[in-house]
N, C-alpha and C positions, 0 to 999 in steps of 0.2 A: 504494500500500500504506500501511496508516494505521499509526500507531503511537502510544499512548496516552505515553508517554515522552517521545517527543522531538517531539512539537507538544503540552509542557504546560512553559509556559516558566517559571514559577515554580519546577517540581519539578528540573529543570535547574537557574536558579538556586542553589537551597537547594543541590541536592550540591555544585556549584563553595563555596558562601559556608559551607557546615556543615564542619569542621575533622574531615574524614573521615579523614585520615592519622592523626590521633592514637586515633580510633577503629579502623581495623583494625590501628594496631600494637598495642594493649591485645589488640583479638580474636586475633591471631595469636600472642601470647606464650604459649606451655608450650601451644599446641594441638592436640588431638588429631587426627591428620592419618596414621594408619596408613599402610597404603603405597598411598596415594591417588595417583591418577593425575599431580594438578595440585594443586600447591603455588606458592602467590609466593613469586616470589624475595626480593622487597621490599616496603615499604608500597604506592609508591606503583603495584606490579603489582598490589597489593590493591584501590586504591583504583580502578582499570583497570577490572578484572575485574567488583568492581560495576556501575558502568555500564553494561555488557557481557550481565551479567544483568538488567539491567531494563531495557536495550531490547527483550533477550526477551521479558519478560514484557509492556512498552509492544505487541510485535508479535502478542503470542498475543492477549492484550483484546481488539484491535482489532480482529485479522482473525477471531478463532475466538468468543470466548465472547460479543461484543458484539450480533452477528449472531445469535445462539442466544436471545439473551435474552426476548424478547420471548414466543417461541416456549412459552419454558418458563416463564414468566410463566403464561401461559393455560392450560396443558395441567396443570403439576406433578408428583409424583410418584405411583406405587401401591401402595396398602396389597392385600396378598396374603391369601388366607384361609387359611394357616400361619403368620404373624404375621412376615415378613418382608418387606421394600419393595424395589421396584424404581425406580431413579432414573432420571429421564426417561434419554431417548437420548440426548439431546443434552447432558444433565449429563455423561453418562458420555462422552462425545467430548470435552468440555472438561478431564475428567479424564484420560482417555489422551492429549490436544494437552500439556498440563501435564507429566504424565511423561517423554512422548517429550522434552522442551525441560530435563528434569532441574529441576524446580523445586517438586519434593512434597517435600523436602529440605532445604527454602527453611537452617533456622538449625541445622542438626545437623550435628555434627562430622563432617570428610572421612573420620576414620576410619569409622566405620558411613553409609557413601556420600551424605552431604550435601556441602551448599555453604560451610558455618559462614559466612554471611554476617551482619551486626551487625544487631543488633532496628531501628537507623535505615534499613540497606536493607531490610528485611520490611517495614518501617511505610510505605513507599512503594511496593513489589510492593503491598502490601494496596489501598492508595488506590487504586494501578490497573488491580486486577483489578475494586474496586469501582466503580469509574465506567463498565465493560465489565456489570457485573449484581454489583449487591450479595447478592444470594442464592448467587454462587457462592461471591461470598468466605466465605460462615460454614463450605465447604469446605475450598479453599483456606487459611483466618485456623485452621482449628483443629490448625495443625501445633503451637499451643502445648502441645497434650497429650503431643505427644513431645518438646517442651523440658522438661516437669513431669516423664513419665520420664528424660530423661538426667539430670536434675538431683538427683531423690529415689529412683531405682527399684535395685535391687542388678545387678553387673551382669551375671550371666546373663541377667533379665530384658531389659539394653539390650540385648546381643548377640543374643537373640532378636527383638525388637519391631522399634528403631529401623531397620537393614537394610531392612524390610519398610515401613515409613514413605517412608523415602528412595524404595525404588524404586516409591512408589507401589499396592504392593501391597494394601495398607490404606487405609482412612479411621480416624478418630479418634470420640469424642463424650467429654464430661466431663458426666458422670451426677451431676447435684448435687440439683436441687426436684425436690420431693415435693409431691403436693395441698395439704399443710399446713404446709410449710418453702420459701415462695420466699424472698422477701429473707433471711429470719429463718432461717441456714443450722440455723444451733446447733437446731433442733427436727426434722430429721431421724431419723424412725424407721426406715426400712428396715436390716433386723437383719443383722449378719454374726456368723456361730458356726463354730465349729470341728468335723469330727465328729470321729469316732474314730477315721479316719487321720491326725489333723491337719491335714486338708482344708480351708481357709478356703468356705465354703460361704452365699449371697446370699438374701434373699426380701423380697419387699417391690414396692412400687411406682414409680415416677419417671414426672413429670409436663413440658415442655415440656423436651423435650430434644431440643438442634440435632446433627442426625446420628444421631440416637438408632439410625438403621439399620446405623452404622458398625462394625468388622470387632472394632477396640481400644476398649474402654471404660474409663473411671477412673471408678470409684464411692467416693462419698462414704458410707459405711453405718457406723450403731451399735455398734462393737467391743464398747462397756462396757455392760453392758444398768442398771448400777447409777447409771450416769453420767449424767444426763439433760440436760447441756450441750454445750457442744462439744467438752469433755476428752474425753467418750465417745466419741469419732467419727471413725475411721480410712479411710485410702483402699487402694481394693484395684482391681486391673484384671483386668480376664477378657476374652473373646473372646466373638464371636455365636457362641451355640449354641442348639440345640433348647428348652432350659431357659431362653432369654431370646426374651420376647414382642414385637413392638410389638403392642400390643393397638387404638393409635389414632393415627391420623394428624390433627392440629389444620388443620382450615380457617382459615384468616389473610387480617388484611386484605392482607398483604404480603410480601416474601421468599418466592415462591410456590416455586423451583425447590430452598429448604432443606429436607427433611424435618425437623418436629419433631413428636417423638413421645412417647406414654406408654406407657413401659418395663414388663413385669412381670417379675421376675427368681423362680425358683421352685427353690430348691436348687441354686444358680448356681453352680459352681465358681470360685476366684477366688484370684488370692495378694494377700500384703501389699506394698505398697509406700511403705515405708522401714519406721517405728517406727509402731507402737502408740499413738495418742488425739492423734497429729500430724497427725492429717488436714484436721481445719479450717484450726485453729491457725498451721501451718508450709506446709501443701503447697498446700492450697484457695487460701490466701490469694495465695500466688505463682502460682497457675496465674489467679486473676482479676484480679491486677494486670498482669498481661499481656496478659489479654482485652480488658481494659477498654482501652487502647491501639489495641487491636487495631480494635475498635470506635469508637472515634476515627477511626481510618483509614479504616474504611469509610464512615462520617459522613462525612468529606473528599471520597469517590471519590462521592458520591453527588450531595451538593453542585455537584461541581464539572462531572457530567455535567448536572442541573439545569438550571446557571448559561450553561453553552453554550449549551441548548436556547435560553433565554431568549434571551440575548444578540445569538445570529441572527435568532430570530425579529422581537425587537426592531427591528433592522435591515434588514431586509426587508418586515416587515406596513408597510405605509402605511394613513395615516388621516389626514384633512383636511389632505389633499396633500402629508402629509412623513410618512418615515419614524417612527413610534413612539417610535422614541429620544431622536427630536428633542423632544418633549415635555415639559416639566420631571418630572412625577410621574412619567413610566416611568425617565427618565434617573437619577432621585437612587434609584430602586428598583434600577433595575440593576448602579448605580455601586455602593450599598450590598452588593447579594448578592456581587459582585466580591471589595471589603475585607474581608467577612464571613468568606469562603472562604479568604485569603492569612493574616487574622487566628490562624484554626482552624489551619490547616498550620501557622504560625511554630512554636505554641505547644506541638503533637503532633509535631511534629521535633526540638522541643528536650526534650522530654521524653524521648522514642524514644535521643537521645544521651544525655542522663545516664543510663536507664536499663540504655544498654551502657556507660559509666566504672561503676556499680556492679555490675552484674552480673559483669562480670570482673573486676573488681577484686576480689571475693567468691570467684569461681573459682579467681584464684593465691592468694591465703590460704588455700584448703581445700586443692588440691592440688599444690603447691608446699613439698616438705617442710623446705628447706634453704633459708629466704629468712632475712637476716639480722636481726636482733632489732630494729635501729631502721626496717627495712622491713617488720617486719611491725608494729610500734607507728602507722606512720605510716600503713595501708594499712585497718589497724582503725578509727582514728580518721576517716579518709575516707568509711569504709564508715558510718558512724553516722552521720556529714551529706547522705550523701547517701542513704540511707535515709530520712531526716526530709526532707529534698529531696523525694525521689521519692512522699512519702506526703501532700504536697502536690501535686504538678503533675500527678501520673496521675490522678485524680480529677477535677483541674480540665482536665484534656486533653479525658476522655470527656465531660465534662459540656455544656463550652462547644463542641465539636462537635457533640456529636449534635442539643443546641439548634439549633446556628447550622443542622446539616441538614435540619431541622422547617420553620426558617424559609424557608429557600432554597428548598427544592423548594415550600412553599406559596407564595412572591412569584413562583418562576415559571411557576406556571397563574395567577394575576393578572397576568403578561405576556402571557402567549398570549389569557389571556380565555375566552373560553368553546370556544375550541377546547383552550384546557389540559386542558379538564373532561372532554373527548371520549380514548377511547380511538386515536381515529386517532395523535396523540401520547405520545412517553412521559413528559410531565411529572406526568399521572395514578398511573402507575407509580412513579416516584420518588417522591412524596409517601407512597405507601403505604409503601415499603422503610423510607422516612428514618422511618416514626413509631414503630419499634420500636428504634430505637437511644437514646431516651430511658430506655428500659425496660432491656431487658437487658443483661445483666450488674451489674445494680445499675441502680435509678431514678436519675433527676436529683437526686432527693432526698436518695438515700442517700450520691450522688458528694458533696455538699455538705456534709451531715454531715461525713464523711472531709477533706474540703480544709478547711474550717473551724476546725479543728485547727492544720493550720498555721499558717493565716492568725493565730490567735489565741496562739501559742505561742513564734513567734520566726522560725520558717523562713522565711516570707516576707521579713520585713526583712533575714534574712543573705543571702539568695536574692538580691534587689536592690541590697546592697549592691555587689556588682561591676559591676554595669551601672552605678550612680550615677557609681562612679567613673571611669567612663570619659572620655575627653575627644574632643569631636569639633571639627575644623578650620573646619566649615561653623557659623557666629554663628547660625541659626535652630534646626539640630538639639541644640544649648547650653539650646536658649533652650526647647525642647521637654521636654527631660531633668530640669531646672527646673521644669517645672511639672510630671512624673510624678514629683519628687520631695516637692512639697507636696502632689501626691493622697498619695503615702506617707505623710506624717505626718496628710495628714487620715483616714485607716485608721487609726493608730496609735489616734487619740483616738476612733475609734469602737470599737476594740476594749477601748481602758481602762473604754470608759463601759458596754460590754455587759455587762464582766466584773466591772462594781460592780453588777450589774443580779441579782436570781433565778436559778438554773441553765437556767432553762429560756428565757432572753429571750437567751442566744448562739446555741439554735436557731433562735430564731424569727427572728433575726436574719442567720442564715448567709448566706441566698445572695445579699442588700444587700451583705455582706462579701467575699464568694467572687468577686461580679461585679464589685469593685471591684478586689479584688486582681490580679483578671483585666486589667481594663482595664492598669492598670500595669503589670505580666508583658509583656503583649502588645505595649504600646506600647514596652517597653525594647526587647526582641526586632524590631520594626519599626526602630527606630531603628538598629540595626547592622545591618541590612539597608541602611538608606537611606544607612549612611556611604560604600559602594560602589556604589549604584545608584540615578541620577536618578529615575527612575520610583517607586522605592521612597520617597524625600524627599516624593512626592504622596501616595503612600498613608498614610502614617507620618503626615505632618502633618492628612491630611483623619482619621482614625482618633482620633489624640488631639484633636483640634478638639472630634470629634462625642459622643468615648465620657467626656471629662473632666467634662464639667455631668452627666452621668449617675453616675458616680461622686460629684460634690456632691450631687446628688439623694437618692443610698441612704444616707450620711453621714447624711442632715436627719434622714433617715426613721428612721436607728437612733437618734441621739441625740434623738428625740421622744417614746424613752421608750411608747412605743405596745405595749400588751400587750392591746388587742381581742380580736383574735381565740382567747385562750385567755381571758382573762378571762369574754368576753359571747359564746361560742362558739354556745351554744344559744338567746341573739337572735337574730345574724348569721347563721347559719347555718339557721334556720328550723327548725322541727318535720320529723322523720323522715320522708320525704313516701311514700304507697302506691304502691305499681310494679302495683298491680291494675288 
């Protein structure tokens, strides 16, 4: 019997080595736990119990939806001529295996029958439901639409919805692009008006939307009609009904067993969820800073099914009488996808934890009404560093994952060779899954924007600060720390020099910035791994070895003062060319 969990020896690691007790005592204070069946007694019954749940989860992957994959890869789902979808069979079996094991529930409080387990255990459920078929996860990953209701929705709303969440009864979808508003949310026109019951009432159109067939929908639509930005623009949920279309199912190069659809809502009934012109603003934002995580994760799970393929096959093809691996150029490729893979998890784990110290930490400040004056001064103050934190690394989580899953799954059909290319394997498969995770939820582009910010603001260097400080016992990992601290100052002097530069030479500059500050991130984060595990002293040192001249490299590049490509845009870039 396989188990996606417990023969993934790194993700093991990270739970032993990630300071999970301090995470589920934070999740467990003042929570809501009605008269739920099972409550820890203590942390470290908390810290138990996870486990517990994501070997479930390692055993569902592996025995239920891994097997399916393939299957629903080929086939996908069906658009019906009443505008409703049928999800293959075999989705819907991975969906009833999932409920039956209590895991639709994944982060919602005990009281409305979830698990309230911490965005760090989700973020590894996620990875391995994704390395089992990345297409379920955008099922699975979209329980964040019922952490956006418990979080902003009033709470009759929760007491109706969330229930129905947990046990499964529902699916989700968050109704955001429009033909004319992808990235560019703020240009959303689908209209929301009130009639003459005071009826919140929907029309308009939505365009690539994941689950768009799902039961609960959160729509993003134009409260202010006067308002033409994102002040305008309020969230409201409604339910499938007759009055909502999918009018079209998107042929994809990948994610075959996700329905994405385009919506047409025609005097849709709908309520408000929370305030008026906070839609983008307040709720959007926190429902995509989640996703985007979220999508990291699957980047990871994707990656890391990939990097298997390869690595066996590696190991077994022979070729001028030794195995393949033996060969330097496949060895330093495969060695490479390995780091690449452990690189991406350090950094979307430690993201995934900070992003539960601020999340609850935000929690007992809101509802916690009697915390004492220098607890809540201290807890404020917390909250705003780790906010400017989090608005650094979740960016660079999704970014440098879904990258590294690009890469991974295309080095491992250039391990298999030309039987990668062949659908007899699924390295074909992954490669398609992995190319959409650049994209959605926000381009690479846009993640870089966002993390550049930091990197140029301050957050980074307070960010590294505690790792600098650290001291380690082993003279090499000293001597490693040392040099990710002269990449930090050589960042420093590329960002002073950006920021004497035109406004527009920080973008042009960003993601020379972003992958540097990466590099350093990652290597601190390796290094506290490696202070407890030999194996990890290999990775850690081959990692900063390989990624530190790459980091001098983007330095050169930025302080070279190079403005080409906006400058002589329409040299370089050639004449408009005809698609006729």
């Amino acid at each position: 019997m396989g188990n996606f969990f417990l023969d993934n020896e790194d993700i093991r690691f990270l739970f032993d080595h990630i300071d999970l007790r301090e995470v589920a005592s934070l999740q467990e204070t003042h929570a809501l736990n009605g008269d739920a069946d099972y409550v820890p007694t203590d942390v470290d019954d908390a810290v138990d119990n996870y486990r517990r749940v994501l070997e479930i989860v390692g055993q569902v992957a592996a025995e239920v939806i891994a097997p399916h994959a393939e299957q629903v890869d080929r086939e996908g789902n069906t658009l019906n001529e009443d505008g409703t979808v049928t999800l293959h069979p075999l989705v819907r079996e991975n969906l009833r295996r999932m409920a039956q094991a209590d895991l639709m529930g994944f982060t919602l409080p005990r009281k409305y029958g979830g698990l309230n387990c911490p965005n760090i255990i989700y973020t590894m459920a996620t990875e391995i439901v994704s390395r089992a078929d990345a297409s379920f996860m955008n099922l699975f990953g979209l329980q964040g639409i019922a952490e956006t209701i418990n979080a902003f929705a009033d709470d009759g709303i929760k007491d109706e919805v969330l229930p129905r969440f947990a046990r499964s009864e529902v699916t989700g979808a968050m109704v955001l692009t429009e033909p004319d508003a992808g990235s560019d949310l703020q240009a959303v026109r689908l209209r929301a008006y009130q009639d003459e019951q005071g009826v919140w009432r929907l029309n308009g159109v939505k365009r690539f939307i994941t689950n768009g067939c799902g039961e609960i929908l959160l729509v993003l639509a134009r409260s202010e009609p006067d308002i033409h930005d994102g002040r305008g623009l309020s969230l409201f949920i409604t339910e499938r009904c007759e009055s909502v279309r999918v009018r079209h199912l998107e042929e994809k190069l990948g994610i075959h067993g996700s329905p994405t659809c385009e919506l047409v809502f025609d005097d849709t009934p709908a309520r408000l969820v929370g305030e008026r012109q906070r839609g983008l603003i307040t709720y959007v934002m926190a429902l995509m800073n989640g996703a985007r995580v979220g999508i990291a994760a699957q980047s990871l799970g994707i990656g890391e099914a990939a990097f298997r393929l390869a690595r066996l096959y590696a190991h077994t093809r022979q070729q001028f009488g030794v195995p393949i691996e033996r060969l330097p150029a496949v060895a330093e490729l495969v060695t490479e996808m390995k780091i690449a893979v452990e690189a991406a998890r350090a950094l979307t784990y430690e993201t995934s934890r900070i992003c539960d110290i601020e999340n609850n930490n935000l929690r007992i400040l809101e509802t916690v009404k009697d915390l004492p004056a220098d607890e809540q001064r201290q807890r404020k103050q917390l909250g705003r560093t780790l906010k400017r934190i989090n608005g650094m690394l979740t960016p660079m989580s999704k970014y440098l994952a879904s990258e590294m899953c690009v890469q991974v799954t295309n080095d491992a059909i250039q391990v298999l060779g030309g039987s990668g290319y062949m659908k007899d394997y699924a390295a074909e498969r992954y490669l398609r899954d992995a190319r959409i995770t650049t994209i959605y939820e926000g381009t690479s582009q846009l993640q870089i924007v966002a993390a550049v910010r930091g990197v140029a603001s301050g957050s980074f260097e307070n960010y590294v600060a505690d790792h600098e400080n650290e001291r380690y016992e082993d003279a090499r990992l000293e001597e490693l720390k040392q040099r990710l601290i002269e990449g930090r100052k050589r960042i420093q002097e590329s960002v002073q020099f950006a920021k004497s530069q035109p406004t527009a030479f920080l973008d042009l500059a960003g993601r020379r910035l972003v992958d540097s500050a990466i590099i350093v991130i990652v290597g601190h984060l390796l290094l506290g791994q490696a202070a407890v595990n030999g194996r990890k002293q290999r990775v850690a040192r081959r990692f900063i070895d390989a990624r530190l001249p790459m980091l001098e490299m983007y330095c050169r590049q930025i302080m070279s003062g190079d403005t080409s490509p906006l400058d002589e845009y329409d040299v370089l870039a050639g004449p408009v060319p005809s698609l006729a």
